[in-house]
OpenMM code with the backbone's topology and positions (N, CA, C; nanometers):
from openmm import Vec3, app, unit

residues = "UNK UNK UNK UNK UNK UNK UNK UNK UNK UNK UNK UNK UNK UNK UNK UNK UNK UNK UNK UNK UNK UNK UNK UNK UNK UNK UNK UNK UNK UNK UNK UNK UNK UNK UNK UNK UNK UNK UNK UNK UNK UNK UNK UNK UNK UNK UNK UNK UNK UNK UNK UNK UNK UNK UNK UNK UNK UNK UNK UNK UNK UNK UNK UNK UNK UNK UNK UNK UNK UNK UNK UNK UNK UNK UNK UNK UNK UNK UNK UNK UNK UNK UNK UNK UNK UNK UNK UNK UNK UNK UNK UNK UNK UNK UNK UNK UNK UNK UNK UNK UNK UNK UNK UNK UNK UNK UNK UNK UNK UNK UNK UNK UNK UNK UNK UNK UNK UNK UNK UNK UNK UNK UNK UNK UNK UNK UNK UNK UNK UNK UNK UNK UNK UNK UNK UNK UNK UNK UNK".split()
positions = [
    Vec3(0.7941, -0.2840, -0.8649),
    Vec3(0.7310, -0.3127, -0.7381),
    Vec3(0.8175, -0.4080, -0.6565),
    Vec3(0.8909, -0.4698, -0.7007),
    Vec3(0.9401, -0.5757, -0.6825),
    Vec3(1.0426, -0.4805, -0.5795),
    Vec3(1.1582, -0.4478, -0.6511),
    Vec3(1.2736, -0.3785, -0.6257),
    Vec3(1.2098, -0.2952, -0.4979),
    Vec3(1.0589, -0.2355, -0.4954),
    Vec3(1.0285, -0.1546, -0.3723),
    Vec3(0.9928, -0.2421, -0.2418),
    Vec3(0.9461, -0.3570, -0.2722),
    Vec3(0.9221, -0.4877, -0.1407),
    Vec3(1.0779, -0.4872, -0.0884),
    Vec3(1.1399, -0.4580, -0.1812),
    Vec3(1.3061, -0.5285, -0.1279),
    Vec3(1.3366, -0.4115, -0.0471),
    Vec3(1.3533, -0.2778, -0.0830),
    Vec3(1.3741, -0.1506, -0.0400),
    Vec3(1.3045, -0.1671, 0.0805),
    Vec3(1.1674, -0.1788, 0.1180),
    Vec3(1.1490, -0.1544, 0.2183),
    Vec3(1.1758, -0.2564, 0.3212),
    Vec3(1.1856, -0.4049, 0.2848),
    Vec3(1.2020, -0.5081, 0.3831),
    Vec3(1.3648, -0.4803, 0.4393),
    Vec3(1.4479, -0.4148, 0.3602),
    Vec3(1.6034, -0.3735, 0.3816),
    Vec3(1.6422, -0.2483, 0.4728),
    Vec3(1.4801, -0.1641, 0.4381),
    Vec3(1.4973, -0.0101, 0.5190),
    Vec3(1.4711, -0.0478, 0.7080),
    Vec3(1.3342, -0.1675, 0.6677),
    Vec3(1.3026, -0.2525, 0.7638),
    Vec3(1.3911, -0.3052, 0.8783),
    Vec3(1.4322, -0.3724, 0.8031),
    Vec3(1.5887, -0.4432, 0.8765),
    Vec3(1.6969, -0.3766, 0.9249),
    Vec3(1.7391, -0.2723, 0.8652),
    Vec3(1.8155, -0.1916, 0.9107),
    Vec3(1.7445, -0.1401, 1.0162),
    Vec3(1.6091, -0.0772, 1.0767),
    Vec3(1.5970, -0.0337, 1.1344),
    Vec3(1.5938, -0.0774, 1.2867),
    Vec3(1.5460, -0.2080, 1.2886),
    Vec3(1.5247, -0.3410, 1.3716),
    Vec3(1.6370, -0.4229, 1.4074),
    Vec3(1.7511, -0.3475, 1.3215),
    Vec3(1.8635, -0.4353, 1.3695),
    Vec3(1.9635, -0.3698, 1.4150),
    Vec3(1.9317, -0.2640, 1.4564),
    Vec3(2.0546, -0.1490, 1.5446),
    Vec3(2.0222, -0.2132, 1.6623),
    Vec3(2.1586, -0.1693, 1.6984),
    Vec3(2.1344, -0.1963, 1.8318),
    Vec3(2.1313, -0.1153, 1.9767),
    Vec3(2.0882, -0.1385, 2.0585),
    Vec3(2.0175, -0.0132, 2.1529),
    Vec3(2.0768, -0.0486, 2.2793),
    Vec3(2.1515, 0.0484, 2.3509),
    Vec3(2.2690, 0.0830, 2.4601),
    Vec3(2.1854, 0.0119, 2.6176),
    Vec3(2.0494, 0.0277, 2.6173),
    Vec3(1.9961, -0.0212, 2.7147),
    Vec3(1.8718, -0.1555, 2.7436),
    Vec3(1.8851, -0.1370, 2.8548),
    Vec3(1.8098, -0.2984, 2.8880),
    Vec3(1.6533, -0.2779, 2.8199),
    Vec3(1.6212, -0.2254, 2.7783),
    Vec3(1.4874, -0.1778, 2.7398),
    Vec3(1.4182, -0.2913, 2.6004),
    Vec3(1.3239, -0.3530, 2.6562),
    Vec3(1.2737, -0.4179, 2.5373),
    Vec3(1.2296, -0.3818, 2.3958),
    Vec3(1.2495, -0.4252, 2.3052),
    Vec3(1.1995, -0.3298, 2.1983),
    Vec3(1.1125, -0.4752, 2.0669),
    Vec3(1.0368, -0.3843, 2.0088),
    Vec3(0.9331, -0.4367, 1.9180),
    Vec3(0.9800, -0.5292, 1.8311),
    Vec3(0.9759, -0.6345, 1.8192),
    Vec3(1.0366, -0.6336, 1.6591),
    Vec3(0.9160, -0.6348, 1.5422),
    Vec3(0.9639, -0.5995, 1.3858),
    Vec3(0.8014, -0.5710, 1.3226),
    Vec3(0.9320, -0.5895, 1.2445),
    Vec3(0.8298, -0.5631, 1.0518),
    Vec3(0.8381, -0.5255, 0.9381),
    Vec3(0.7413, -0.5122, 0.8734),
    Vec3(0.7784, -0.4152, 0.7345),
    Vec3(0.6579, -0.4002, 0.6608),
    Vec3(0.6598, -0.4400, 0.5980),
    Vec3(0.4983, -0.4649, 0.5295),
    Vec3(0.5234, -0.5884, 0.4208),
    Vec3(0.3639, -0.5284, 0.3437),
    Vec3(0.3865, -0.5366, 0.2373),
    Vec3(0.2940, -0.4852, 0.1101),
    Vec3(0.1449, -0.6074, 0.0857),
    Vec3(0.0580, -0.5580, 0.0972),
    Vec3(-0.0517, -0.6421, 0.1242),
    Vec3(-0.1025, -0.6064, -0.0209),
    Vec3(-0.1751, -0.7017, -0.1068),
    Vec3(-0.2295, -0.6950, -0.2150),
    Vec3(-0.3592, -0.6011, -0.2217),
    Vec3(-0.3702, -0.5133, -0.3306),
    Vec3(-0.5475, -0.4420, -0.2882),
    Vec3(-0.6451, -0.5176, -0.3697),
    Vec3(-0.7484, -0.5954, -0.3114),
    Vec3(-0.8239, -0.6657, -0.3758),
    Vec3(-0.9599, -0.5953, -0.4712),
    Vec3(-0.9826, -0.4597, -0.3864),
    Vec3(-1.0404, -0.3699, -0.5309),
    Vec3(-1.0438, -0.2123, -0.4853),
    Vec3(-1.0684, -0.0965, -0.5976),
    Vec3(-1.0737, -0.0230, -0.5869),
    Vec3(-1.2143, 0.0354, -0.6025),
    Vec3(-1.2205, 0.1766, -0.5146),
    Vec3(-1.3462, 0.2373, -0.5901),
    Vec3(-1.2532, 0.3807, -0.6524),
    Vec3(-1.3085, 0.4142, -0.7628),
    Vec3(-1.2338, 0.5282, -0.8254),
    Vec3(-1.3146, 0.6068, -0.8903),
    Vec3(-1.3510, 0.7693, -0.8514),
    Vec3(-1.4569, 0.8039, -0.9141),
    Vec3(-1.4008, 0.8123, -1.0627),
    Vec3(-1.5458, 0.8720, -1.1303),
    Vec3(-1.5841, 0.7809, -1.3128),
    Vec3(-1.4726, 0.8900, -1.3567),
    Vec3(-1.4456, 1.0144, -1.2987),
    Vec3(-1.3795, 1.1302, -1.3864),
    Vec3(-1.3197, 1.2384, -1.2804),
    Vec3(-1.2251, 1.2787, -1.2996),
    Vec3(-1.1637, 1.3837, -1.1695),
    Vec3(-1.2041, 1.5532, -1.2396),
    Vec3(-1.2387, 1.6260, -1.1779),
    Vec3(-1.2518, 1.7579, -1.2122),
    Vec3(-1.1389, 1.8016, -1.1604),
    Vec3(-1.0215, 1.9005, -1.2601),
    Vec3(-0.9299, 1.9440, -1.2719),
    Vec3(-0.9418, 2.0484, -1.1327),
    Vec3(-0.8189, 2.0604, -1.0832),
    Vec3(-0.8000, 2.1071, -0.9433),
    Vec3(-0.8715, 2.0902, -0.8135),
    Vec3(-0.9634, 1.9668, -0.8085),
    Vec3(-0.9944, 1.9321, -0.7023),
    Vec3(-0.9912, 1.8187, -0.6533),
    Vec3(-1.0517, 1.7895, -0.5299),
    Vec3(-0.9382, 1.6699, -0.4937),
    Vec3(-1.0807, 1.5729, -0.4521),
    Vec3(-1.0200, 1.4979, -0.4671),
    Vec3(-1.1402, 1.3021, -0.5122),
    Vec3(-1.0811, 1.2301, -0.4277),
    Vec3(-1.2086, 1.1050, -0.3610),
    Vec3(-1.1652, 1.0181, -0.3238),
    Vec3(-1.0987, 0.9107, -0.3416),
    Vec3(-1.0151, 0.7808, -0.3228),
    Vec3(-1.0198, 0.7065, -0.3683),
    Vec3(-1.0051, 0.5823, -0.2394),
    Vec3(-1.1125, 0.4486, -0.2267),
    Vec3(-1.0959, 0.3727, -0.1529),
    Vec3(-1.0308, 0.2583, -0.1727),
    Vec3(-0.9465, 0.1871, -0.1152),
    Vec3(-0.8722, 0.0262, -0.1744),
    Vec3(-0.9217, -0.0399, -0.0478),
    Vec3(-0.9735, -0.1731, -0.1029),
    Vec3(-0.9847, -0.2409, -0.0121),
    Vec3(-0.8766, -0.3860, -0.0156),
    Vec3(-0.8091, -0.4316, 0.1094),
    Vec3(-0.7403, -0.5346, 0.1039),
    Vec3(-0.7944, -0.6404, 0.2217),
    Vec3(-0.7121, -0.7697, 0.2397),
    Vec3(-0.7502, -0.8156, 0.3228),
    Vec3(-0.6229, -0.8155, 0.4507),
    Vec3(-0.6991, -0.7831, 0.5981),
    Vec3(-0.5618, -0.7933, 0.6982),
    Vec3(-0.5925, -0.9920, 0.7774),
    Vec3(-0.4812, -1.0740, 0.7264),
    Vec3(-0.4470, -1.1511, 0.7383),
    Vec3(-0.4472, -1.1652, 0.8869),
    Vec3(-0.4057, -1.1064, 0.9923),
    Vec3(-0.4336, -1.1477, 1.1177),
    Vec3(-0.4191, -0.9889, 1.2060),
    Vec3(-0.4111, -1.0204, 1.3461),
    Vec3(-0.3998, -0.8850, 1.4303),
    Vec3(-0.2647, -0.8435, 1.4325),
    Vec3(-0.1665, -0.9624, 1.4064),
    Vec3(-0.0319, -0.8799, 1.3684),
    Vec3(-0.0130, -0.7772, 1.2921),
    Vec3(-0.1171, -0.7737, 1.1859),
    Vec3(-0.0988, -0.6878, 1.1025),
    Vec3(-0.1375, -0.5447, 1.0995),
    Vec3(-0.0908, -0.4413, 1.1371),
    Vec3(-0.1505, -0.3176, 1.1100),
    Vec3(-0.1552, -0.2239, 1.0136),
    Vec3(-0.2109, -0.1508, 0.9859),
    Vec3(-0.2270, -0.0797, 0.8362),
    Vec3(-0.1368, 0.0595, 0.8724),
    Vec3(-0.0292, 0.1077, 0.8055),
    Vec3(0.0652, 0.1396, 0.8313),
    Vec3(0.0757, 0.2861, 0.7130),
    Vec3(0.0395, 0.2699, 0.5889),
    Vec3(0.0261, 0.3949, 0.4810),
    Vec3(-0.0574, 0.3375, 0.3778),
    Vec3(-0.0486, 0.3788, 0.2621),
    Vec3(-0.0708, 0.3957, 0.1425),
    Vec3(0.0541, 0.4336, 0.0569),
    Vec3(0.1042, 0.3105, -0.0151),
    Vec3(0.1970, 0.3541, -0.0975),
    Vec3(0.1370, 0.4039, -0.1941),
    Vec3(0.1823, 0.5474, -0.2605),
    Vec3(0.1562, 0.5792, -0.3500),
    Vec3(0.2873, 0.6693, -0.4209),
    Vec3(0.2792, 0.6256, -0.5286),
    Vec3(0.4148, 0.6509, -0.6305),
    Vec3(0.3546, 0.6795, -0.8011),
    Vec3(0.4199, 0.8777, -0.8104),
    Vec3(0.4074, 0.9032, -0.9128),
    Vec3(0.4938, 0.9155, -1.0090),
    Vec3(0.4460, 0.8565, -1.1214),
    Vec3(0.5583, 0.8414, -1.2524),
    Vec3(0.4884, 0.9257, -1.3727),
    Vec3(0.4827, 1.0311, -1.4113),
    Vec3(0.3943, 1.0927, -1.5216),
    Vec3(0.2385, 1.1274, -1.4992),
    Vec3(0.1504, 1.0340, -1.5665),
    Vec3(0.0285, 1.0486, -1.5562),
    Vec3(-0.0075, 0.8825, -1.4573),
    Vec3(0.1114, 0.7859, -1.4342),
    Vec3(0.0552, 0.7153, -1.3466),
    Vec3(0.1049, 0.6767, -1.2115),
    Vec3(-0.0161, 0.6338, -1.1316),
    Vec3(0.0218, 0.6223, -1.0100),
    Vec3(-0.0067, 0.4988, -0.9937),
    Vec3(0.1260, 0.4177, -0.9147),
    Vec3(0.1213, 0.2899, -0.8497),
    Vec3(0.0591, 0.3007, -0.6855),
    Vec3(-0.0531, 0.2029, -0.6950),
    Vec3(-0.0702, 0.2091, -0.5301),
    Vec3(-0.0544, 0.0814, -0.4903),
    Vec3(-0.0415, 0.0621, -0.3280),
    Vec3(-0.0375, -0.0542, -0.3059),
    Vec3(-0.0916, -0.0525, -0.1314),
    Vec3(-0.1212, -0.1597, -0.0420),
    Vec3(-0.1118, -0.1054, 0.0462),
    Vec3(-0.0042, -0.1365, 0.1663),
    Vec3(0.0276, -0.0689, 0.2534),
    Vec3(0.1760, -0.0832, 0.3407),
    Vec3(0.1389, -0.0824, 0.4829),
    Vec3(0.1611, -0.2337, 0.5359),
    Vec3(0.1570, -0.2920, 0.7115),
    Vec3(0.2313, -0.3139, 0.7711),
    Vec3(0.2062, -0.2681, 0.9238),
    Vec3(0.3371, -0.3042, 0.9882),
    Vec3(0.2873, -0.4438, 1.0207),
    Vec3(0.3641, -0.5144, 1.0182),
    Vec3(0.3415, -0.6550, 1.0818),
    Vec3(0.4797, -0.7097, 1.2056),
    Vec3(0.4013, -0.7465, 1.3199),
    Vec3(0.4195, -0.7305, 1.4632),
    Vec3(0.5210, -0.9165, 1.4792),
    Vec3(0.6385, -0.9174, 1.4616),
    Vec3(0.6891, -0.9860, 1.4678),
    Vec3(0.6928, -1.0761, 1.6011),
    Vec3(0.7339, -1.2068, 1.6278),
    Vec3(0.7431, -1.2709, 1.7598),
    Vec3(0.6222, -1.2489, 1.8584),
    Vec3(0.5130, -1.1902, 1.7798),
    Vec3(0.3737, -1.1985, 1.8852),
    Vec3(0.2958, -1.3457, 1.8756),
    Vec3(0.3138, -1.4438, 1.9810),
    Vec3(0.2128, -1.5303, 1.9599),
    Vec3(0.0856, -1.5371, 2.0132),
    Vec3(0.0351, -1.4352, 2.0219),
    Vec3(-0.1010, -1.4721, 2.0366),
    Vec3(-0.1974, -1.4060, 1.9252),
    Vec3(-0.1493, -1.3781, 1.8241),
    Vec3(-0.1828, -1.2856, 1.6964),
    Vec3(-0.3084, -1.4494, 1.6609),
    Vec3(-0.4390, -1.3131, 1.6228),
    Vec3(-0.6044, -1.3934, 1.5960),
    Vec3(-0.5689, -1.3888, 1.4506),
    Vec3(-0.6146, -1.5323, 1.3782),
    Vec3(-0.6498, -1.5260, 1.2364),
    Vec3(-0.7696, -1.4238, 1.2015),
    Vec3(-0.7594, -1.3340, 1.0848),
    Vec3(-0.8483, -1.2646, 1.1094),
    Vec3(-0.9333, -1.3305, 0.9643),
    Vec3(-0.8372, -1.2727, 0.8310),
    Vec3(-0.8696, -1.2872, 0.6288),
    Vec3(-0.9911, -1.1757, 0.6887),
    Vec3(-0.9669, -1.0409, 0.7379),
    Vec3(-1.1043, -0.9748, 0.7477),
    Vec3(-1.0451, -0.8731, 0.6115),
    Vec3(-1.1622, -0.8294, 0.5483),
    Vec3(-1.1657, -0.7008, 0.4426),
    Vec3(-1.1340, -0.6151, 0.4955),
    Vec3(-1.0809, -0.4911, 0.5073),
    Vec3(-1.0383, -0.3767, 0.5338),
    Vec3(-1.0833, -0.3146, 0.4180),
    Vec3(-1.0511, -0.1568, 0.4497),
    Vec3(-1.1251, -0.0302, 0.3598),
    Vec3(-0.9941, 0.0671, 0.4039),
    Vec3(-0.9438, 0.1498, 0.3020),
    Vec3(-0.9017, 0.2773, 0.3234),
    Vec3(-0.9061, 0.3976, 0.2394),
    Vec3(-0.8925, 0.4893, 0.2976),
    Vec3(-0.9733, 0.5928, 0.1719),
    Vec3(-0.8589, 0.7122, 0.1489),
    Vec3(-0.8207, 0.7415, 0.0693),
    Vec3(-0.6854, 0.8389, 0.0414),
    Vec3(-0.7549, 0.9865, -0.0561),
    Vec3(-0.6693, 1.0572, -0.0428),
    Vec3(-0.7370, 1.1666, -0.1464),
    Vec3(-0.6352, 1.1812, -0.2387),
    Vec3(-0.7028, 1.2397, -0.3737),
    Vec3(-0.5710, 1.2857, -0.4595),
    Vec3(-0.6428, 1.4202, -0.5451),
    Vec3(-0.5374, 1.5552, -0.5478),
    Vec3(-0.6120, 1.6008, -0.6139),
    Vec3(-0.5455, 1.6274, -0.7348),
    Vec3(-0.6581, 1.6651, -0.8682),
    Vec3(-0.6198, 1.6734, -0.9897),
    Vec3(-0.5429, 1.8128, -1.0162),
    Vec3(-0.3962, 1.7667, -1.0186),
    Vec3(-0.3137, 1.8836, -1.0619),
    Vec3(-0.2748, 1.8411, -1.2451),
    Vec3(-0.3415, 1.7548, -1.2945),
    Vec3(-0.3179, 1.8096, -1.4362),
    Vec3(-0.4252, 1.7626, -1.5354),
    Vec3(-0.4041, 1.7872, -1.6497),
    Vec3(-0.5420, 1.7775, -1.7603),
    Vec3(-0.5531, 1.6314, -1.8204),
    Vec3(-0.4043, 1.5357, -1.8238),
    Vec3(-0.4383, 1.4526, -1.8683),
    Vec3(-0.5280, 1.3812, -1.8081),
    Vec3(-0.5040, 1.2350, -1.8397),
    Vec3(-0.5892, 1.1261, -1.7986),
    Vec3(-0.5145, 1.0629, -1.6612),
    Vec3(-0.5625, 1.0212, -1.5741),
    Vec3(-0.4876, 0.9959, -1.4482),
    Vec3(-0.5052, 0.7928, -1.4963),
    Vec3(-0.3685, 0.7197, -1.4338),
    Vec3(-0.3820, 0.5986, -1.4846),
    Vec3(-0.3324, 0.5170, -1.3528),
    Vec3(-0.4285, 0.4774, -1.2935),
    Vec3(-0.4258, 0.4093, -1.1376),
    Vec3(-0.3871, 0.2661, -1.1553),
    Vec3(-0.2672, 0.2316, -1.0985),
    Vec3(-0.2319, 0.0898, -1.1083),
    Vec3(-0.1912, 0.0461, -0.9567),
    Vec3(-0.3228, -0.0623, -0.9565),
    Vec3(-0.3285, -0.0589, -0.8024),
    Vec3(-0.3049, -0.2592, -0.7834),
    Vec3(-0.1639, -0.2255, -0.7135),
    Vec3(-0.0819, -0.3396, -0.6776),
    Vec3(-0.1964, -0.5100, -0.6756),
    Vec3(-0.1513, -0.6092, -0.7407),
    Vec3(-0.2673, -0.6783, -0.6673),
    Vec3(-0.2377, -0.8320, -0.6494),
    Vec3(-0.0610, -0.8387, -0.6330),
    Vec3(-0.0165, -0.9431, -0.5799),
    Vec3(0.1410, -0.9745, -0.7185),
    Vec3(0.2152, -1.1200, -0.6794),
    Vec3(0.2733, -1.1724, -0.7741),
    Vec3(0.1845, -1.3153, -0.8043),
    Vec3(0.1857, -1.3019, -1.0232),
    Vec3(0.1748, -1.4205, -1.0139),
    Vec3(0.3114, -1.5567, -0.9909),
    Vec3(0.2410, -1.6530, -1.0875),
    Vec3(0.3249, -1.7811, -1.0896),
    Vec3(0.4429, -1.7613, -1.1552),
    Vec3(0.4673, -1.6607, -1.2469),
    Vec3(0.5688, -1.6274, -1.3192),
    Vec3(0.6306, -1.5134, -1.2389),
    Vec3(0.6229, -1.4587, -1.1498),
    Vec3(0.7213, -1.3892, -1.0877),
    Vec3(0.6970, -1.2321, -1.0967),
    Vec3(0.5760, -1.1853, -1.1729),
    Vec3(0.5301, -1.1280, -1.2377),
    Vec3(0.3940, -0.9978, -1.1625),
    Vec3(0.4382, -0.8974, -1.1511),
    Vec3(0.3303, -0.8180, -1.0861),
    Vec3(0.2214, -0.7638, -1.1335),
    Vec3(0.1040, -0.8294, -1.0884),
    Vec3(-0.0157, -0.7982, -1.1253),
    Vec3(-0.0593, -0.7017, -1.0538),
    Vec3(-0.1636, -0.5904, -1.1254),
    Vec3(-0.2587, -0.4714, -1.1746),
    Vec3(-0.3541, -0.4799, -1.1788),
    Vec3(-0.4425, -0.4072, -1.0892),
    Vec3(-0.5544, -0.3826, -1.0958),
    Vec3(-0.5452, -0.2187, -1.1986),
    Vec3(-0.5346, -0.2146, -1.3433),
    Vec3(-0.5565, -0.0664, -1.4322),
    Vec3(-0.6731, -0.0322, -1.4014),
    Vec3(-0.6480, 0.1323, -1.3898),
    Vec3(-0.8235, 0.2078, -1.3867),
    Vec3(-0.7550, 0.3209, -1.4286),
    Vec3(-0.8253, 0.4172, -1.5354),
    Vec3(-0.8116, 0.5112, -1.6324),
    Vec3(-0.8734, 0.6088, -1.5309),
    Vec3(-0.8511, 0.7105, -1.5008),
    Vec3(-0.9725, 0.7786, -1.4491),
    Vec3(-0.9478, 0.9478, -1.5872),
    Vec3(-1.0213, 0.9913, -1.6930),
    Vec3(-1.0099, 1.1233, -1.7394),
    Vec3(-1.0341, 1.2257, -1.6460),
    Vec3(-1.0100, 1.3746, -1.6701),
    Vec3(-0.9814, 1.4322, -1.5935),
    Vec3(-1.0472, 1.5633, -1.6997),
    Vec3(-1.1844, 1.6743, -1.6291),
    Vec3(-1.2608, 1.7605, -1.6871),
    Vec3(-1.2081, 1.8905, -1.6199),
    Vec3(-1.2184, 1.9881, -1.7063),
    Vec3(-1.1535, 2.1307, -1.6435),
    Vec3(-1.3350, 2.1644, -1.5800),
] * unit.nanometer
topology = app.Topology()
chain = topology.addChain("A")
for resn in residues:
    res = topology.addResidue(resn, chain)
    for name in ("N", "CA", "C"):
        topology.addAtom(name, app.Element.getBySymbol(name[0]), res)
C-alpha cells in the first residue's frame, strides 16, 4: 500500500508539473488515499452475480473530493481503499470530519472465498492497517 501512496503522489506530480504553453490558469490538486473507517459486506456472494459493497470514510474538508475506489486484485484478495482529489492552494476550503458513504459492485467470478482488505490507515510502526472481511462465495 505503501509503494501505491508513492505511485500515485509521483503519477500526481508528474501530472501537475508539466508545463503548459499558455497564459491559462490551471488547478493544482493531488491524490491522496483516505482511510475507510468501515465496511458493509454482504454475509456470502452467490457465484456469478454481482453484490454490493459500501465503505464509509471520513472527507476531512471541501478540498477534498472523492475521486475512485481503489480496488486491487491479487488471487482471492482484494485491497480497497478510498482515492481523493484534494484541491491544492484553495483557501477558503470548510472543515468538514463529515462521514461519507460509497457503494461499488463486485461480481462473483469464482468459487473460492473472496478476502476484502479494506485500507484503514498507518500505524505508529509504519505499518498498514486492515480492516479483513472473509466474504464465502455459494454456487
Amino acid at each position: 500500500m505503501k509503494k501505491l501512496i508513492l505511485l500515485l503522489i509521483s503519477f500526481s506530480f508528474m501530472i501537475t508539473s508539466c508545463s503548459v504553453e499558455d497564459d491559462t490558469p490551471t488547478e493544482n490538486y493531488h491524490i491522496e488515499i483516505l482511510p475507510v473507517e468501515s465496511a458493509t459486506v454482504p454475509e456470502s456472494f452467490t457465484y456469478g452475480e454481482d453484490h454490493e459493497i459500501t465503505v464509509s470514510y471520513i472527507r476531512p474538508s471541501t478540498c477534498y473530493e472523492f475521486n475512485d475506489i481503489y480496488f486491487l486484485k491479487s488471487n482471492n484478495v482484494r485491497n480497497v481503499a478510498v482515492m481523493t482529489t484534494v484541491w491544492d492552494n484553495v483557501v477558503n476550503c470548510v472543515d468538514l470530519q463529515s462521514i461519507e458513504e460509497k457503494t461499488f459492485t463486485v461480481k462473483a467470478t469464482q468459487l473460492e472465498n473472496y478476502i476484502f482488505k479494506f485500507w484503514q490507515g498507518i500505524d505508529d510502526s509504519g505499518e498498514d492497517i486492515y480492516l479483513t472481511v472473509e466474504v464465502p462465495v455459494e454456487q
